[in-house]
C-alpha positions in Angstrom: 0.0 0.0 0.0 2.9 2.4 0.8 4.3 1.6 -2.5 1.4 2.2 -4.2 1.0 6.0 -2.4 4.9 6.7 -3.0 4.7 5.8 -6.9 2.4 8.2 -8.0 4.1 11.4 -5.5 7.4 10.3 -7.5 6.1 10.5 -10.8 4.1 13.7 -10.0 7.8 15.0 -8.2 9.6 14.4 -11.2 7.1 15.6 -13.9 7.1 18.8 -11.8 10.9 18.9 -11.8 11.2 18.0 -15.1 8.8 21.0 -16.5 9.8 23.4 -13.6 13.2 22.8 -15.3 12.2 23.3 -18.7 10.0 26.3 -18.2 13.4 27.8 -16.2 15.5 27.1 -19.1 12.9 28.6 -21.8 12.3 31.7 -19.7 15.7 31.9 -19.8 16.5 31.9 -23.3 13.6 34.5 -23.7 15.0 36.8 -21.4 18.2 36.8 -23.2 16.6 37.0 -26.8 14.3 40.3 -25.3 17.1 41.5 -23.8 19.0 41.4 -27.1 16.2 43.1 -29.0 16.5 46.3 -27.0 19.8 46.4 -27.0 20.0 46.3 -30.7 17.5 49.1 -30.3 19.5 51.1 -28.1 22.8 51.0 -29.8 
């Protein structure tokens, strides 16, 4: 029975992780491609 309660938390733990991570990395790249824009603008 605990087996069966830990399985899903782990999957749901590391789906979270796994698009937490992804969403961090795309925000990321985002950032730098709008901040690359303006500074185009700027210069």
């Amino acid at each position: 029975m605990f087996s069966f309660t830990f399985d899903p938390l782990a999957a749901i733990f590391g789906i979270s992780g796994i698009v937490g991570f992804f969403f961090f990395v795309s925000a990321a790249k985002k950032t730098s491609s709008m901040n690359t824009k303006p500074n185009k603008q700027l210069d």
